[in-house]
C-alpha angles and dihedrals in degrees: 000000000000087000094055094043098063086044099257111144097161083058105042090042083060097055102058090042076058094048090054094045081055104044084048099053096034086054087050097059092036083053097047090037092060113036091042092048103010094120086041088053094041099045079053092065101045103280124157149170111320091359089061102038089057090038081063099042080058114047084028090071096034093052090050095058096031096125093074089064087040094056095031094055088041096045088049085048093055098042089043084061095048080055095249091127086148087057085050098042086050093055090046096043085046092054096045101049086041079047098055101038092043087051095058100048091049101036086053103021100235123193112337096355134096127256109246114172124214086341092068099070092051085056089045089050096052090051098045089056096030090068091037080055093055098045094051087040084057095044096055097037084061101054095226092131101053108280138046126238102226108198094181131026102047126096112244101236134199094221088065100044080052096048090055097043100051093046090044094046092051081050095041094047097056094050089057082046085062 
């Protein structure tokens, strides 16, 4: 936003090559956090037997797919700072209602689908935002809003890691605050 307010596409083109970059590489530690220690993490906290056991089908198969809510929430987030805050609200509003009518289908296996249990509504969660992903993805990569989301062709740079993360770990920091 505050690229494209002083009229800085290069930059602000940058910074969301460098969103994406971040959202790739933080969805692969969460990923290989949680489905290498995911029953360490949740005995921890108190997980056991079939508790346990339905705790891991669910965040197995979300954190497998983790990096859909990863790039959905970071291309809204993109798209939220070029003001296109309708083109936003459509995607979020497109993975939540995929998201609930999937989740019923596979958490209660509906009609031709299996019934999956809780698994089912991580599955029905990847692929809510995994569609959302793609359409924002499509969205960005076209320019229509502003900007263009070059995946190839730019130099990955320090300066803009920092930006975003100063800006995410004050953000981060006051919802853990909460």
């Amino acid at each position: 936003a505050r690229n494209i307010g002083a009229g800085n596409r290069d930059g602000a083109e940058a910074i969301a090559l460098h969103a994406v970059v971040l959202a790739v590489l933080f969805s692969a530690f969460f990923a290989a956090l949680f489905l290498i220690g995911g029953s360490a993490i949740f005995s921890l906290l108190g997980g056991r037997g079939a508790v346990l056991q339905e705790v891991l089908a669910y965040s197995n198969m979300l954190f497998a797919g983790i990096l859909a809510i990863w790039l959905c929430n970071t291309l809204g987030s993109v798209i939220r700072g070029m003001g296109q805050m309708k083109v936003a609200a459509f995607w979020m509003i497109t993975a939540s209602v995929i998201q609930i009518a999937a989740g019923g289908f596979l958490i209660l296996g509906l009609g031709p689908f299996p019934q999956l249990g809780i698994a089912g509504a991580a599955i029905a969660a990847i692929l809510g935002f995994g569609i959302a992903s793609v359409g924002q993805l499509a969205y960005l990569i076209s320019g229509r809003g502003g900007i263009t989301l070059r995946l190839r062709g730019m130099a990955l740079q320090w300066r803009y890691f920092a930006a975003i993360l100063r800006i995410g770990l004050v953000a981060a920091c006051n919802s853990l605050g909460m």
